[in-house]
C-alpha positions in Angstrom: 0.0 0.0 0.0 1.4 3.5 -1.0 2.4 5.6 1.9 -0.2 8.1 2.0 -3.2 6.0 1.9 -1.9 4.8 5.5 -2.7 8.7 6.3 -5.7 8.8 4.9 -6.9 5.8 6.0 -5.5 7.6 9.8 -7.4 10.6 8.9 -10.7 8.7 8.7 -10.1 6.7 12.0 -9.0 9.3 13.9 -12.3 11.5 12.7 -14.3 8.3 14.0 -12.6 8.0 16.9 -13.0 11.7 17.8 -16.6 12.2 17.0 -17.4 9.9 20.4 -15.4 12.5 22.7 -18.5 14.8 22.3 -16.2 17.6 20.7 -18.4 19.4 18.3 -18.1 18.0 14.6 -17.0 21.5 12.9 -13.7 21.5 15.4 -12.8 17.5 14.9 -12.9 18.0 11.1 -11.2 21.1 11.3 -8.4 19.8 13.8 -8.1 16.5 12.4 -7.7 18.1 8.7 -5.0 20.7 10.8 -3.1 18.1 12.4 -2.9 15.7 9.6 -2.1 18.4 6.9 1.1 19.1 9.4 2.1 15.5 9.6 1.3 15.1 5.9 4.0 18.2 5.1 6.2 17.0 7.8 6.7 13.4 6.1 6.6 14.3 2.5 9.2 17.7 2.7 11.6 16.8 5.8 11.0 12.5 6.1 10.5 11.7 2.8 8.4 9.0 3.4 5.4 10.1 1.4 4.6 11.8 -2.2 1.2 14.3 -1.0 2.3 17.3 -2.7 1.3 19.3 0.4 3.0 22.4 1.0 2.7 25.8 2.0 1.2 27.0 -1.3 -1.4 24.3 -1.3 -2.8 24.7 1.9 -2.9 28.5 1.2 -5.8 27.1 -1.0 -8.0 26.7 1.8 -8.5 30.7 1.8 -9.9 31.0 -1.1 -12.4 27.7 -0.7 -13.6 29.2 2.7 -14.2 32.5 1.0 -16.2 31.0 -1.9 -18.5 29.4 1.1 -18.8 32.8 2.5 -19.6 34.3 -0.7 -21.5 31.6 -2.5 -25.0 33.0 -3.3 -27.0 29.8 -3.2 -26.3 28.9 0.1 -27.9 32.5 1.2 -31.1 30.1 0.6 -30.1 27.9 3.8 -30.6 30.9 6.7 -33.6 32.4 4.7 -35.2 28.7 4.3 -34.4 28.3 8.3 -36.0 31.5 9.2 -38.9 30.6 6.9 -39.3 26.9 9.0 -38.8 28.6 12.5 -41.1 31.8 12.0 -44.2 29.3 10.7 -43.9 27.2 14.1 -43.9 30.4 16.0 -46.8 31.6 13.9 -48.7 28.9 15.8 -49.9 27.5 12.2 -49.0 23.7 13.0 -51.7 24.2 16.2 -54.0 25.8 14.3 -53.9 23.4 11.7 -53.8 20.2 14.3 -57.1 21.7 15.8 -59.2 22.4 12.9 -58.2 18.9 10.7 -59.0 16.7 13.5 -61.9 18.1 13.4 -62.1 17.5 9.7 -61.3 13.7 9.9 -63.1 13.3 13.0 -65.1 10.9 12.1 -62.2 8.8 10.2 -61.3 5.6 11.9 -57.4 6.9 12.6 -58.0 10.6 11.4 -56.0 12.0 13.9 -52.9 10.2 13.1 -53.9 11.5 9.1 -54.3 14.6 10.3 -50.5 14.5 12.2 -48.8 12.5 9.1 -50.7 15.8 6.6 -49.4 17.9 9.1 -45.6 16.2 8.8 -46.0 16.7 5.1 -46.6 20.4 5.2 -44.5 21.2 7.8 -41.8 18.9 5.8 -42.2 21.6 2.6 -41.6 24.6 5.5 -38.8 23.4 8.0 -36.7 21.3 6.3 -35.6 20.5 10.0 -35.7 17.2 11.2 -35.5 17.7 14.7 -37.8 20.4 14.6 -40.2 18.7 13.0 -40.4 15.9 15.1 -40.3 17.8 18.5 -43.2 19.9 17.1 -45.6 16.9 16.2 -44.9 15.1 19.6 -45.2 17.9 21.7 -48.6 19.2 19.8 -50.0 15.5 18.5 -48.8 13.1 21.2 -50.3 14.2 24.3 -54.2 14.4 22.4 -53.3 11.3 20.3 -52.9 9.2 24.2 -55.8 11.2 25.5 -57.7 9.9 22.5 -56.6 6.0 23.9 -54.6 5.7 20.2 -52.7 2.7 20.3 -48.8 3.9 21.6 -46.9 2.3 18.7 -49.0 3.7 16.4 -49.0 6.9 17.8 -45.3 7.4 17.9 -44.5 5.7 14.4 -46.8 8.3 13.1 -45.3 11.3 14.5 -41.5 10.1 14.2 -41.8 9.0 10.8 -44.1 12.1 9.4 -41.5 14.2 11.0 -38.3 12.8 9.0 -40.1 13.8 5.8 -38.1 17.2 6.0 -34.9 15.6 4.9 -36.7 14.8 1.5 -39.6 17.2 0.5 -38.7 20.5 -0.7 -37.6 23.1 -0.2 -35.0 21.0 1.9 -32.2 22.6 2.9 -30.1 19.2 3.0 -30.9 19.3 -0.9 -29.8 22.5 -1.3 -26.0 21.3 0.4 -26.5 18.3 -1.8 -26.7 20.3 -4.7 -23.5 22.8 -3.9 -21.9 19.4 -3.1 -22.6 17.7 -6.1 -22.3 20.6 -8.3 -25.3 19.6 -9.7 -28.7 22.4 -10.0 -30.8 22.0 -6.8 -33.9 23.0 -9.1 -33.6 19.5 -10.7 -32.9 18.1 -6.9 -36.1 19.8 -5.8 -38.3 18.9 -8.3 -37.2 15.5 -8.5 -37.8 15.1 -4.8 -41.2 15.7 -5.6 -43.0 12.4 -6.2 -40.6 10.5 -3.8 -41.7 12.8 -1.5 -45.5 11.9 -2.3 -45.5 8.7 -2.9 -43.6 8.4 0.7 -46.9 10.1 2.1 -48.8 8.3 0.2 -47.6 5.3 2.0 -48.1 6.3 5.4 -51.4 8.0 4.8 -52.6 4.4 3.1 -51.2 2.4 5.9 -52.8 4.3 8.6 -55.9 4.1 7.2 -55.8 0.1 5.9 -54.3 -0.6 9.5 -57.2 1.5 11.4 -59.9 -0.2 9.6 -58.4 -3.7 10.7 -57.9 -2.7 14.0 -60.4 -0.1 15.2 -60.1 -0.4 18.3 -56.2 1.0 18.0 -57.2 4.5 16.8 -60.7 5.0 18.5 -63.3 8.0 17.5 -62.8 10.9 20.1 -65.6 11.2 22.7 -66.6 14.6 21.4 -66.1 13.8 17.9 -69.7 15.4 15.6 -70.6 15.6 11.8 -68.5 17.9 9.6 -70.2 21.2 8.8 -69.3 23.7 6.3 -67.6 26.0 9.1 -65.3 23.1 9.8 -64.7 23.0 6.3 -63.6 27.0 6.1 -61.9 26.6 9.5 -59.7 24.3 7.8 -59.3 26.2 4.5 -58.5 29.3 6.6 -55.4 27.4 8.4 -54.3 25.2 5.7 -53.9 27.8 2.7 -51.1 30.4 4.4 -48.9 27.9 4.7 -49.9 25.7 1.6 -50.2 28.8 -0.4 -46.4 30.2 0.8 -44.8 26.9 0.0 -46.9 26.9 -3.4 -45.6 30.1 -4.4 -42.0 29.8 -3.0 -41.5 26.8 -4.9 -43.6 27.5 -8.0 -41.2 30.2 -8.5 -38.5 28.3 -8.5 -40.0 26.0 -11.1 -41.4 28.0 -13.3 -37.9 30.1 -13.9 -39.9 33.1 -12.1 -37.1 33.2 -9.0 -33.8 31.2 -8.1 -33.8 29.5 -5.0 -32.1 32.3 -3.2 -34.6 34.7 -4.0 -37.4 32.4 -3.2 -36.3 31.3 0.2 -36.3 35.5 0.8 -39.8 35.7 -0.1 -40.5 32.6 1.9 -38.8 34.2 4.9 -41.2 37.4 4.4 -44.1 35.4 4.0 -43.4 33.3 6.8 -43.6 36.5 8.7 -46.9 38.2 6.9 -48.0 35.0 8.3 -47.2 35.2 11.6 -48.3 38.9 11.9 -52.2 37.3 9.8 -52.2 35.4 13.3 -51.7 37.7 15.5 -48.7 36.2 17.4 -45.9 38.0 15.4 -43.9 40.1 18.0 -40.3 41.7 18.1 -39.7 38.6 20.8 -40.3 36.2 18.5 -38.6 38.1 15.9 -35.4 38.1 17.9 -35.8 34.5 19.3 -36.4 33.1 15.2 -33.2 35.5 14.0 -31.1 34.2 17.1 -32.3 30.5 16.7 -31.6 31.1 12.5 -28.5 32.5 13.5 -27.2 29.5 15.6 -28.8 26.6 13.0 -27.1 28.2 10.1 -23.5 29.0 12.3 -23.5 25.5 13.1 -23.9 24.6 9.4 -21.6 26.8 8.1 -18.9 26.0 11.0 -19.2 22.4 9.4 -19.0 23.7 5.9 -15.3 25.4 7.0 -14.2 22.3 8.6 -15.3 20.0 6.5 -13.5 22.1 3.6 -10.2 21.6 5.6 -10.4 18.5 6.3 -11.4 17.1 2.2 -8.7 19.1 1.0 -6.2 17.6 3.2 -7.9 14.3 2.8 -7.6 15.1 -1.2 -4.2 16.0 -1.6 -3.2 12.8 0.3 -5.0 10.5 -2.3 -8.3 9.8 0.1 -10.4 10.4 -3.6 -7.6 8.2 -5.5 -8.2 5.5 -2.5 -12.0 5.7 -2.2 -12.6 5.3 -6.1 -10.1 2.3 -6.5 -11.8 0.6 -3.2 -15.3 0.7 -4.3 -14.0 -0.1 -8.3 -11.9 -2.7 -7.0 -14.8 -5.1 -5.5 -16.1 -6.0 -8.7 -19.9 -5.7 -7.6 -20.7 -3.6 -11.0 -22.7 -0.5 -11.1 -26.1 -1.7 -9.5 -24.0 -3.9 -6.8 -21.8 -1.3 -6.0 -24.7 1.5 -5.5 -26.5 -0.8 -3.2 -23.2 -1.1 -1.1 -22.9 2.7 -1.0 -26.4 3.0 0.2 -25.9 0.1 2.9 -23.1 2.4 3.8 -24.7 5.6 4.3 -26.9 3.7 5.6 -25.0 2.6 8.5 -23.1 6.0 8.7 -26.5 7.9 9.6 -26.9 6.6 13.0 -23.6 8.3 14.0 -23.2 11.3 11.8 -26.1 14.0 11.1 -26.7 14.4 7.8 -24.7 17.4 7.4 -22.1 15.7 7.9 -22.4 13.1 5.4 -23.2 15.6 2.6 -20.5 17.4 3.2 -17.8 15.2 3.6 -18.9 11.4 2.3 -20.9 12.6 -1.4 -18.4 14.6 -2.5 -15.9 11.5 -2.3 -18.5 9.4 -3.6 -19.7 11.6 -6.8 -17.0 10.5 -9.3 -17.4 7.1 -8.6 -20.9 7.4 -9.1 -20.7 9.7 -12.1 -18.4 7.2 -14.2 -20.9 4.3 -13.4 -22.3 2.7 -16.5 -25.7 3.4 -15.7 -28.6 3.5 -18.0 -30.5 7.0 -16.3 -32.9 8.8 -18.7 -32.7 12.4 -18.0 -34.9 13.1 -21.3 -32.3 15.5 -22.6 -32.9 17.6 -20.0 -31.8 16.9 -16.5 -28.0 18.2 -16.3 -26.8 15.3 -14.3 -29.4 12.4 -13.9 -27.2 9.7 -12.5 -26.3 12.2 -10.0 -29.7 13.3 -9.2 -31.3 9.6 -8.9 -27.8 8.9 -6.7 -28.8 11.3 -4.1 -32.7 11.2 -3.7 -31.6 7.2 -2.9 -29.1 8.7 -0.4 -31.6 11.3 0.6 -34.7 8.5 1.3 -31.9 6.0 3.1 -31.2 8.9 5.4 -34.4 9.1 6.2 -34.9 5.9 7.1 -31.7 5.3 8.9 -32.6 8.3 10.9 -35.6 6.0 12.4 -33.9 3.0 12.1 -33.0 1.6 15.9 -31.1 1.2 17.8 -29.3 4.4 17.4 -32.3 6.6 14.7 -31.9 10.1 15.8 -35.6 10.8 15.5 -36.2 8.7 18.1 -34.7 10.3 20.4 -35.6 13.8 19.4 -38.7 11.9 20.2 -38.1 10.1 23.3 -37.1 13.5 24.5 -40.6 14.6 24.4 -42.4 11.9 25.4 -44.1 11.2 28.7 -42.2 9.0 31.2 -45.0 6.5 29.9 -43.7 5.8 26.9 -40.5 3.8 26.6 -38.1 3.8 24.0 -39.5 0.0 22.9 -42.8 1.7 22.7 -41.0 4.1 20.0 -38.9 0.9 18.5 -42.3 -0.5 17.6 -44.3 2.2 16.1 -41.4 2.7 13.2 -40.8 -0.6 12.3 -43.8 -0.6 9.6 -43.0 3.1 8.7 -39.3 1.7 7.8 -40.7 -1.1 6.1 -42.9 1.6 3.9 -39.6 3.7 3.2 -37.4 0.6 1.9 -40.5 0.2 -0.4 -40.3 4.0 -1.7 -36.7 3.1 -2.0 -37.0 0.4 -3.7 -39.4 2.0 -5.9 -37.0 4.5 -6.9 -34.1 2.5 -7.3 -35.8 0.4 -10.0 -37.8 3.3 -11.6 -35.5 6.5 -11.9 -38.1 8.5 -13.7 -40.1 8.7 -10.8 -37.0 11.1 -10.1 -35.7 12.5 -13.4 -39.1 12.7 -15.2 -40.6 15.7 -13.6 -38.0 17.9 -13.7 -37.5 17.3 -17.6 -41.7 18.2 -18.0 -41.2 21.7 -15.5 -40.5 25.2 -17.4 -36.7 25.7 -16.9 -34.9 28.7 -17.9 -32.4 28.9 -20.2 
C-alpha cells in the first residue's frame, strides 16, 4: 500500500474516533484536517516517506475555498429557508392546523394520526428540519393522540416518521447542500424530490388508514367527535392555505424560472412572517428568538461547511479520492451492486453522523465514482446530471430511514425527548418498524424506476 493512503486511512479513523469524545463536529474535522495536513507536510518535505504534494502553497488554498462558502450566493437560501421553518412554528400555524383537521377527519377511523402524518407533510415543505419537525408533532400530537386511547406504537411511528419527511420534500435545505456538493442544479434536486416525497406520504397516509380499519379499536373516534359542517370546512381552509399557499408560491417560483432559490427562500422568509403577523402572534420577541435560533442553526452549518472544507482538501491531496474510487472499483460488484453497497453504507453512517455531515464530507468522495458508473438514467435531454440526481434522492430516502432505524435513529430520540415518562423507548422501536418497512419500499421503488426522479424535472419550465 502507498504511503499516503496509511494517512488517509488515519485521517478517517482518527475523525471516527474523535466524534465519540462529544467535541463538536465542525472543530474534529477542522483539527483533524490541521493536524494531519502538518504531519502530511512533515513526512513528505523533511522525512521523505510520502509523495502528497502538500506544501505551504497548497494549503494556502483553503483561503480561497472558505471564502467561496462565505460568498457563494445559493447557500444565502439555507438561513432564509431556516427563518422561513422557525417563523411558521412560531406563527402557531402547525396548532391551528392540528385543531381544525381533527376536526375535519373526525369521524375517520385513525383521522387523527392523518391529520398528524398531513401535518408532517406540510410542515416537511416549511422546516426542512428534522428535529424540529419531530419535537413539534410530539409535543402538539402526542399528548391528544394518548388522550384519545390511540394505540402507543402507532402513535409514535406516526409522528416520528411524518417528522423525517423534511430531509426529503422540498424546499430542503439538506438538498440544497447536496446540490452545492454535487455541483449539480438544486432546481432539478427539488423537483425530483417531488414524487418520492409523495409517494412516501402516500404510504403512510394508506397504511394508517388500511391498519385502522383492521384494527379499530387502535385509533378510537374521540368522545366529542360530531358531523362535519361547512364551518369546519372554512376553519380548515383558513389554516391550511397560508402555509400551503407560501410553500406553493415559494417553490412554483423556483420551477417555473420566475425566481432562483435564493430569491425564493427570501420571499418565503417574508411570508413566513406576513404569516405570523395574519395570526396575531408576530412580535419583536419572536422576531429576535427566530433571528437568534436562525443564526445558531445556520453558524453550526456553516462551521461544518469550513471544517469540512479543511479536512477534504487535506484528505484530497493525500489520495483519500484516489483510495475511495479504487476501493469501491476494486470489488467488482458492478454498477447496481456497487450502488447498493454505497447506500448500505450511508446507511449505517447515519446513525452516528447527522446528515450534514455526510453531505458534506462522504458525497463529495462518492460523486465520481458514481458519475463514471455505467448506468442507463434517462434524463430526457434535460436533466444536467441524472445519474447524479437519482444517486442522491436514494441517499436522501436512506437517510431518512436510517434516521428512524433503531437502535441508534436520531428521530427517536428527538422523540423520546418529548415523550411522557409512559412511553419507553421499545414503545418508540415498535411504532417505526412498519413506517421503515414503507420507506425501503419507496426506496425500492426508486431505485428500479429512476423517472419517478428525473421525469418531472424534464416536464417543468426551466430557464435557459
Amino acid at each position: 500500500m502507498v504511503a499516503q493512503n496509511y494517512l488517509v486511512i488515519a485521517m478517517f479513523i482518527s475523525f471516527i474516533a474523535l466524534l465519540f469524545t462529544g467535541f463538536p463536529v465542525a472543530w474534529v474535522l477542522a483539527g483533524v484536517g490541521i493536524a494531519f495536513g502538518g504531519i502530511a507536510w512533515f513526512t513528505d518535505n523533511v522525512m521523505h516517506w510520502t509523495m502528497t504534494g502538500l506544501d505551504y502553497n497548497t494549503l494556502g488554498l483553503l483561503v480561497g475555498r472558505i471564502f467561496g462558502i462565505m460568498d457563494n450566493w445559493v447557500l444565502i437560501a439555507l438561513p432564509m429557508f431556516i427563518f422561513m421553518g422557525l417563523m411558521l412554528d412560531k406563527s402557531g400555524i402547525a396548532k391551528r392546523m392540528m385543531h381544525s383537521m381533527q376536526r375535519l377527519f373526525g369521524n375517520v377511523k385513525g383521522g387523527l394520526a392523518v391529520t398528524v402524518a398531513l401535518i408532517g407533510i406540510i410542515l416537511a415543505a416549511s422546516t426542512g428540519i428534522i428535529g424540529a419537525s419531530v419535537v413539534l408533532l410530539g409535543v402538539m400530537s402526542l399528548p391528544v393522540m394518548l388522550k384519545q386511547n390511540y394505540d402507543k406504537p402507532l402513535a409514535l411511528g406516526t409522528i416520528a416518521a411524518s417528522g423525517c419527511l423534511g430531509i426529503l420534500i422540498p424546499p430542503s435545505i439538506m438538498l440544497v447542500l447536496m446540490g452545492d456538493q454535487l455541483a449539480i442544479p438544486i432546481l432539478d434536486l427539488f423537483m425530483g424530490a417531488v414524487f418520492p416525497g409523495l409517494i412516501l406520504g402516500f404510504l403512510y397516509i394508506l397504511y394508517i388508514l388500511v391498519y385502522c380499519k383492521i384494527n379499530p379499536e387502535k385509533a378510537p373516534l374521540a368522545a366529542d367527535h360530531r358531523e362535519v359542517n361547512l364551518k369546519d370546512v372554512l376553519e380548515a381552509l383558513y389554516d391550511i392555505l397560508p402555509p400551503a399557499g407560501l410553500i406553493l408560491v415559494v417553490l412554483g417560483s423556483i420551477f417555473m424560472g420566475i425566481a432562483t432559490v435564493t430569491e425564493a427562500s427570501g420571499f418565503g422568509a417574508i411570508g413566513a412572517t406576513v404569516i405570523a403577523i395574519l395570526f396575531k402572534r408576530f412580535t419583536w420577541k419572536v422576531l429576535k428568538d427566530v433571528v437568534i435560533n436562525t443564526m445558531n442553526t445556520a453558524a453550526y452549518i456553516f462551521a461544518i461547511f469550513v471544517g469540512a472544507t479543511v479536512f477534504a482538501l487535506v484528505l484530497r491531496e493525500c489520495g483519500g479520492d484516489q483510495l475511495i474510487e479504487s476501493a469501491l472499483t476494486g470489488l467488482g460488484l458492478g454498477p447496481t451492486g456497487l450502488i447498493i453497497f454505497v447506500l448500505v453504507v450511508v446507511f449505517f453512517l447515519g446513525f452516528f453522523l447527522d446528515w450534514i455531515e455526510i453531505t458534506l464530507i462522504i458525497l463529495p468522495l462518492l460523486a465520481p465514482v458514481i458519475a463514471t458508473l455505467d448506468l442507463q438514467i434517462n434524463g430526457f435531454g434535460v436533466v444536467d446530471y441524472p445519474k447524479l440526481t437519482w444517486f442522491a434522492m436514494l441517499v436522501a430516502v436512506t437517510l431518512q430511514t436510517s434516521f428512524l432505524t433503531p437502535p441508534v435513529g436520531f428521530a427517536l430520540f428527538y422523540l423520546k425527548g418529548v415523550c411522557p415518562p409512559s412511553v419507553s423507548l421499545i414503545d418508540i422501536y415498535r411504532g417505526v418498524i412498519p413506517f421503515i418497512i414503507l420507506q425501503l419500499i419507496a426506496l425500492v421503488l426508486i431505485f428500479i424506476f429512476p423517472e419517478l426522479v428525473t421525469w418531472f424535472p424534464s416536464k417543468v419550465f426551466k430557464p435557459l
